[in-house]
N, C-alpha and C positions, 0 to 999 in steps of 0.2 A: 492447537491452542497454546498460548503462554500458561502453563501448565501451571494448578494449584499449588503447586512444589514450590515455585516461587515466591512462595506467603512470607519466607526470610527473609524478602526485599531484596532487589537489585540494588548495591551500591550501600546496604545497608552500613558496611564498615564505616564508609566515609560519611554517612548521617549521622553514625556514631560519635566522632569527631566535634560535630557541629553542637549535640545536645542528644540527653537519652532516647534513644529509642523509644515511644511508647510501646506497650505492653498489649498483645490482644486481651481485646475487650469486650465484652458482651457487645450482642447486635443494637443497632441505633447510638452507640457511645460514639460522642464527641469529636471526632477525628484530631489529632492533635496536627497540625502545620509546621512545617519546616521551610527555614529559609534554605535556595540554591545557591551554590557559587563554584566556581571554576573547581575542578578536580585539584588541580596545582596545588591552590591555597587550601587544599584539606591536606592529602598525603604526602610524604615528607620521604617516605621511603630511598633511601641508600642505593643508588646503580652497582650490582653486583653483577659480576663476569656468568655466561649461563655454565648451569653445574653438569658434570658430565651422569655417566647412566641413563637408565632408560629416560627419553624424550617426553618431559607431562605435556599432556595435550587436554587443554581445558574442553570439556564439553557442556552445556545446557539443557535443562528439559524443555524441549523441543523438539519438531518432528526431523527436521534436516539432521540432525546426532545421530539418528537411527541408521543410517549410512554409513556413520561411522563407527558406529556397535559393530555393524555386521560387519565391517573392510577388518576390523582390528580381530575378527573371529568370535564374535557376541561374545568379549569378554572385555574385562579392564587393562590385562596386561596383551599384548598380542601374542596370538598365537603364530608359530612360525608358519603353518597350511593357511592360513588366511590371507586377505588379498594384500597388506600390509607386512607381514609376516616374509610373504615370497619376495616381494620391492626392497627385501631387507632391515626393513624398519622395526624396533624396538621401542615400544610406546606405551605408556601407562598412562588411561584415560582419566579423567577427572573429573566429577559433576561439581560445576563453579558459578552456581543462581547469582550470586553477590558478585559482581564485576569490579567493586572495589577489591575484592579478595584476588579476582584474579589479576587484576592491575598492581597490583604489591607484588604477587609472586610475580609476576614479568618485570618490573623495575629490579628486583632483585635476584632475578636470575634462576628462580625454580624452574621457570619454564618460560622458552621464545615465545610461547605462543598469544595471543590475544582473542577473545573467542563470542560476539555479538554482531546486534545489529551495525549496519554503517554508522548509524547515529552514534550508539555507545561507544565508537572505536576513536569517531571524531569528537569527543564531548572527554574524551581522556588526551587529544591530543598537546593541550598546555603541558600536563605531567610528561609523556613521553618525549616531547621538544627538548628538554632540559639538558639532556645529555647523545646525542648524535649517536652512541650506539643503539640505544632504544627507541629512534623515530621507528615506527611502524609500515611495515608494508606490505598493504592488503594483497596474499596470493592467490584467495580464491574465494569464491561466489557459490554459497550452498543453499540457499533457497530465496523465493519470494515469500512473504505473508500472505495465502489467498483465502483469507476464512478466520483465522484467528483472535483479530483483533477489531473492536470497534470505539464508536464514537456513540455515547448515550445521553440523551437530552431529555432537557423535560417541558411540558406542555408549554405552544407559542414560537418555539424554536421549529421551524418549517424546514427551511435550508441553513447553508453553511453561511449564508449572508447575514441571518438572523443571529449570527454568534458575537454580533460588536459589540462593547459594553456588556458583555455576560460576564460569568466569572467558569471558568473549567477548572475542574480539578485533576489532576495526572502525578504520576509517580515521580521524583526528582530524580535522574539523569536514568529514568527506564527507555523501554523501548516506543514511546509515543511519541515525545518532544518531537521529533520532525515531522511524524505524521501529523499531527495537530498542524506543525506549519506548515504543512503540503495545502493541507485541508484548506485554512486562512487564504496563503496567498491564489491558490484557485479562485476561492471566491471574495477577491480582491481585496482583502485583507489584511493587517500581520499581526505577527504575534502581540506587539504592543496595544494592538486594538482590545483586546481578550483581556480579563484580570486572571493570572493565572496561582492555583495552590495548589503548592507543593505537599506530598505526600510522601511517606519514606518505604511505602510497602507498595507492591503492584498488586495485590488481591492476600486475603486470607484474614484479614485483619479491620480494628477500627481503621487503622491506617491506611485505609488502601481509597483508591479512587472510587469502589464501589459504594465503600462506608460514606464517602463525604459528600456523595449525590442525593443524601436524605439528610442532607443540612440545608436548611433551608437558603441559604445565601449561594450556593453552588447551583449550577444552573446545567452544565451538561458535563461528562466523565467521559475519559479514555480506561479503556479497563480490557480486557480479554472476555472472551466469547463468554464463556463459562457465567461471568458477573454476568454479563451482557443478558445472557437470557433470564438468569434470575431477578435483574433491577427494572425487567420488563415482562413478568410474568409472563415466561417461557415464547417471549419474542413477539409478542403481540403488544399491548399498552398496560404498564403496570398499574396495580390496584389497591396498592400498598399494604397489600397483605402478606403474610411471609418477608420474603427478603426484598421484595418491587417497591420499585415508587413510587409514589401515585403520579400517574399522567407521563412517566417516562416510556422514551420508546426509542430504538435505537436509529440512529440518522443516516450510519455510515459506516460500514465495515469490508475488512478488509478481503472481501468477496468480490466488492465491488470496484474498489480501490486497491484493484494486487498486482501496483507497480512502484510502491514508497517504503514499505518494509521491506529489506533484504537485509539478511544474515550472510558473514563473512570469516574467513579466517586472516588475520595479520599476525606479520614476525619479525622481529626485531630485526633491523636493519646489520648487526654486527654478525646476530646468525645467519643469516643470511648470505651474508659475505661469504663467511668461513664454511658454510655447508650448504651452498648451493644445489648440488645433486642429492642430498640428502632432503630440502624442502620439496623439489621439485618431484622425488618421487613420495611424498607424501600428497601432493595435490595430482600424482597419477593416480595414487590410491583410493581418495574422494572420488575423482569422477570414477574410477570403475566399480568402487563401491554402489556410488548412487546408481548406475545404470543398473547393476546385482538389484539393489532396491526393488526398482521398477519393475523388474522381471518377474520379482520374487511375488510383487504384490498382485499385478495381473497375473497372476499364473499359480494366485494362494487354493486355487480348489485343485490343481490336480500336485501342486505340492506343500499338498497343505501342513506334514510333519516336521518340515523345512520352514516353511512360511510361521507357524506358532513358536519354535526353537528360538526366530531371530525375535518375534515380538516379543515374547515371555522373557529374553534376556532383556529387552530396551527398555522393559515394565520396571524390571529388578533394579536394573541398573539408573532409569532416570527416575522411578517413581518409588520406591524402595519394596517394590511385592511383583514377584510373577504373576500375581493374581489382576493385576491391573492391566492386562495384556487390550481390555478395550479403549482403555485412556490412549494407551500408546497408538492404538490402530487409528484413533480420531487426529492423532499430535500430526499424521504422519500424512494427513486427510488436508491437513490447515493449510500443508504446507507444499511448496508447488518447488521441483529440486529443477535445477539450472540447467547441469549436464558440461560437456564441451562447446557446442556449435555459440548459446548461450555465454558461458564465460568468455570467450572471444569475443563475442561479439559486443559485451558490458565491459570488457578493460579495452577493445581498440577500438569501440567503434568510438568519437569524441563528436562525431556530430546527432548521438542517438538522442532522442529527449526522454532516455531510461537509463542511460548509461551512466558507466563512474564517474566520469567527470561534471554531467551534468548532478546529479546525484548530491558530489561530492561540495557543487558549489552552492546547492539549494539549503543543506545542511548546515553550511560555515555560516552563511547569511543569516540563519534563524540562529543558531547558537551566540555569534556574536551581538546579536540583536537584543535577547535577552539577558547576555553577561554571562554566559555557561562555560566561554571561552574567550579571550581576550581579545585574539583575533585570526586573521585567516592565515590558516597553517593546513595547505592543502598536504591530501596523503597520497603518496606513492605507491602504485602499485609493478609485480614483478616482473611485469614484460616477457612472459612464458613464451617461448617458440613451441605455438601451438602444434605443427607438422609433428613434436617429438613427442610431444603428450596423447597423440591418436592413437599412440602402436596398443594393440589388444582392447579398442574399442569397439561396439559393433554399431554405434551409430554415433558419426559425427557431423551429421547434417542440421540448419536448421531449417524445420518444419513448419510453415506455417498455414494452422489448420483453420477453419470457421471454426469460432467459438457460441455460436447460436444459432438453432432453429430461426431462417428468417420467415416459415410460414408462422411459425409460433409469435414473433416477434411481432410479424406486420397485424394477427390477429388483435394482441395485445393494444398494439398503437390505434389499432381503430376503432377499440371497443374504450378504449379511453379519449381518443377525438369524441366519439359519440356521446359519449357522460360528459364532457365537458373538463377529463380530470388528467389530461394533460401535464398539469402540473405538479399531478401529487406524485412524492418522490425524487420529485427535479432536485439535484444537487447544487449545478452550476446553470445559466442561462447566458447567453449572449449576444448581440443583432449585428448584422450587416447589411447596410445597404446599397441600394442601387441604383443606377439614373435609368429613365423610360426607357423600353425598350431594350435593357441591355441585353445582349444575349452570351456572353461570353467573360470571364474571369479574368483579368490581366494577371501574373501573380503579382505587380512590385503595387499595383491599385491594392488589394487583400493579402500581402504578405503576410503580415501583422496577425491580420484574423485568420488567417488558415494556418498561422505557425500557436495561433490560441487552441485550437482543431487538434491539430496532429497531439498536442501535450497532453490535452484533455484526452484524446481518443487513448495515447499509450499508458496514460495512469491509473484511468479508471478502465481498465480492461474487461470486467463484469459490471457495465452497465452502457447500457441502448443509447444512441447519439442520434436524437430525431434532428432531421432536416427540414424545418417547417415556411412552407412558401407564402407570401401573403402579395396581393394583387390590388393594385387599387383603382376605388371604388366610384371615380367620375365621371366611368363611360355611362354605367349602370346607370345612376344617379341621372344624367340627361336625360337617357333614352325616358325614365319614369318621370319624369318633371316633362317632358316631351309628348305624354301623354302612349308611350307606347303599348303595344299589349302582352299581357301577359308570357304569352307564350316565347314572345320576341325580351322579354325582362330574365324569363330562368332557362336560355338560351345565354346571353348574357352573361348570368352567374356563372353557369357551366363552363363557360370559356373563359373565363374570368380565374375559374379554380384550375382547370386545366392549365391555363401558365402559370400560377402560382407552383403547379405539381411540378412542371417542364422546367421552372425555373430553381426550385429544388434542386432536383436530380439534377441539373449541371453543377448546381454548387459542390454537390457528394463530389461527382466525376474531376472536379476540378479539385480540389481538396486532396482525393487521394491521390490523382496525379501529382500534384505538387509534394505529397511526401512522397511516394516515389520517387519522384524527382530528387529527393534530398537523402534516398537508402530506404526510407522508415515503409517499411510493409503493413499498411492498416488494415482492418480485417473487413470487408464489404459487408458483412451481414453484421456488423455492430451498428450500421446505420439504416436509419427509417427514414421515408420520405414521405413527409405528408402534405397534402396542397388543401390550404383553409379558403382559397379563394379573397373574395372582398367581406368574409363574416367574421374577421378581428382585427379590424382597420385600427389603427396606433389613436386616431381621432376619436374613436368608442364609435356606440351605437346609438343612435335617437328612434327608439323603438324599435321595427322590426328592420330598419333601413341603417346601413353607414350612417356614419353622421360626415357630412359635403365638410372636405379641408378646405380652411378660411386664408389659408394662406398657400405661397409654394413651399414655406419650409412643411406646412403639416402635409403636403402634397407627395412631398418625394417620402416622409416618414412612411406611409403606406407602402414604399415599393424595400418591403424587403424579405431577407429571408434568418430564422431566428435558427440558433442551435442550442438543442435544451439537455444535458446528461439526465438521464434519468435511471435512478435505481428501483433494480426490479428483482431483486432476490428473491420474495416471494413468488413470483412467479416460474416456479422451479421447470416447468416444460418447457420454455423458452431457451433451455441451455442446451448445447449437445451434450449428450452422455460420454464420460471422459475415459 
């Protein structure tokens, strides 16, 4: 989770600038609003040469930190026996919630380092531009979001499409601004369609997105899990008792969408220069940190004095009590850590539709769109020769497993075709059509739409991508105006739904071929295939029958096949156990 710790507010400095701080407030007070604007025009900060002595290295409360608790020797300064320590590095970690604080100390030279989401890295890039020693250069990639953060809405608000004309409320320059515009342009959107209020706090406060979601004029909040389940009496629909809202319930989180958050490291471009081998093995030290993580964490019951050691320091140190050793075990739950095969593959692959570059450009888009930045100032990153970063790894492969039970999966999809609730859940929807008879996918016919597939499929990585085939319904339709019999009528339907199903599952087959074809490995049991036959003809129903297309354009509307995201969190047997 974006940890309560944060209640200081990200960026709180430079809201400072703008106008006081509101004050926590008693629950249901007022939220007070702040206007956004570029980083640049707030901080003013002096370019200062970086200072020598131990290396600060900002960290956040978060679960990807805890990797680097334990690389530096679960302590603040490193220990030399530690994985850091032995690389030779001398480093003095830092908890720095407020990124305008760490944004001043890096123009000023306390420290190279840069320490947030991609968003917050690019949404400082106006101030960092100003001076060529300080442009930014992302070295390393230390987690996705898969759980931490969501999107809360209140009654009316169905899908992400239902969010035009709303008004959201979010933290100003936190860690949601791009996910909110991931969200939008998915469901064909942008940010200018949204009325969006700023807030100065991410959680803990009036000020926070949680508090302004019981203002009557706010209509849905980006906030962290923790709000999330309170503004929805504990994740179901709130009741507006205690801290819930009445009729709120969350839409979207990053369980289901955990490929738009990622956490990074960046470093000034001058240090960089000058101490190339000295960055390089601090990003050997993350990944072999992070792999220690993992080890440590499957393998907490047969080393479990080890295993509480590193948590009880990550408690101390990001939450300020050893006693919070469960916060930490959740933080580190949220978050889903990269590795090697990963970072490679997010800094070189440029044609991934997860990767930096794409990433990098989806971000400048919405930033400059809303004025957060002036313009497109893409960022650099270090071009690590992976081969040298392997040595004392013990896995540098990437993996790619099923992420779902598809008997659980296919159970789910049909016990919802049969209720008719298909669409509850649905995030995004989309159609493709087809001419009679076709049996085969051209890609440059469907480029477009299977290149809408692959992005949706690698974004929303925890949720189901039904394949639904629809059939149409003239043959039918004769034979019964024909006077046929019955038997010869639900003969008929059954082959009717049969290629609707047949026609599905070539779209999956083709689809994921066609991202293979392009590298992108998509996961086969992310997708359901279901065949509705001629029983939701685009023309409706006229009683128990189709209703006969009046024309050829409502004729070919029939022959298609729709793709629906659907989140399914609640349905927690549906996932493989991780």
């Amino acid at each position: 989770m974006r940890s309560a710790k944060l209640a200081g507010a990200m960026f709180a400095l430079a809201l400072s600038l703008l106008a006081a701080l509101a004050l926590a407030a008693p629950p249901r007070a007022a939220p007070k609003y702040v206007a956004a604007q570029p980083l640049a025009e707030i901080l003013t900060t002096p370019v200062g040469p970086v200072q020598s002595g131990p290396v600060q290295v900002p960290i956040i409360t978060w679960g990807g930190d805890i990797a680097t608790i334990l690389g530096n020797g679960n302590a603040k300064a490193t220990d030399r026996s530690s994985v850091f320590g032995k690389l030779g590095l001398n480093l003095q970690l830092l908890r720095e919630d407020v990124f305008a604080k760490q944004l001043e100390a890096y123009l000023a030279g306390r420290s190279p380092f840069l320490r947030g989401t991609l968003g917050m890295v690019q949404m400082a890039a106006d101030a960092t531009a100003r001076d060529p020693r300080t442009r930014p250069v992302v070295i390393y990639q230390l987690t996705w979001s898969t759980g931490g953060d969501a999107l809360v809405v209140k009654g009316g608000i169905k899908t992400a499409k239902d969010l035009r004309g709303k008004t959201v409320a979010l933290q100003a320059y936190g860690p949601h601004v791009d996910y909110l515009a991931k969200i939008l342009a998915d469901a064909g959107l942008s940010m200018k369609e949204v009325k969006l209020k700023w807030v100065a706090d991410l959680t803990g406060s009036a000020n926070s997105p949680a508090s302004a979601l019981a203002d009557a004029g706010v209509d849905a909040a980006m906030v962290i899990i923790p709000d999330a389940m309170a503004l929805t009496s504990r994740g179901t629909v709130g009741t507006g008792a205690e801290d819930s809202v009445k009729g709120a319930r969350i839409l979207l989180t990053t369980k289901t969408a955990s490929r738009i958050i990622t956490d990074v490291y960046a470093v000034r471009s001058d240090y960089l220069q000058a101490n190339r081998p000295t960055v390089e093995n601090f990003v050997r030290g993350l990944l072999q940190s992070q792999e220690a993580l993992k080890q440590l964490v499957a393998a907490k019951s047969t080393r479990a004095a080890e295993y509480n050691k590193t948590m009880q320091a990550a408690a101390q140190i990001l939450l300020d009590s050893a006693q919070a050793q469960a916060d930490a075990e959740g933080m580190v739950a949220d978050a889903e850590f990269t590795g090697f095969a990963a970072n490679q593959s997010f800094f070189e692959r440029r044609d991934s539709p997860r990767g930096f570059a794409q990433l990098n450009g989806e971000i400048q888009t919405a930033l400059v769109a809303i004025g957060l930045t002036k313009g497109q100032m893409p960022l650099d990153h270090a071009k690590w020769d992976y081969a040298r970063l392997a040595g004392n790894l013990q896995d540098t492969r990437l993996v790619e497993t099923p992420r779902f039970d598809t008997a659980q999966v296919a159970t789910v999809v049909t016990r919802k075709q049969q209720q008719g609730k298909l669409a509850e859940g649905e995030l995004f929807s989309f159609e493709v059509f087809f001419k009679p008879n076709q049996d085969n996918f051209p890609v440059d016919q469907y480029q477009e739409a299977f290149k809408q597939v692959v992005n949706l499929a690698s974004t929303y990585g925890g949720a189901i991508i039904t394949v639904e085939g629809h059939s149409d319904p003239m043959g039918y339709l004769r034979q019964k105006k024909d006077g046929a019999a019955q038997v010869v009528l639900t003969r008929t339907q059954q082959s009717a739904k049969n290629l609707s199903l047949s026609r599905a599952s070539a779209v999956r087959e083709a689809v994921v071929n066609f991202a293979k074809g392009r590298g992108v490995n998509l996961d086969p049991s992310q997708f359901a295939v279901v065949g509705h036959g001629i029983m939701q003809p685009r023309t409706g129903m006229c009683g128990a029958d189709p209703c006969a297309p009046k024309s050829e354009q409502e004729w070919f509307s029939n022959m298609r096949v729709e793709f629906r995201i659907i989140q399914i969190e609640a349905e927690s047997s549906v996932f493989k156990p991780l």
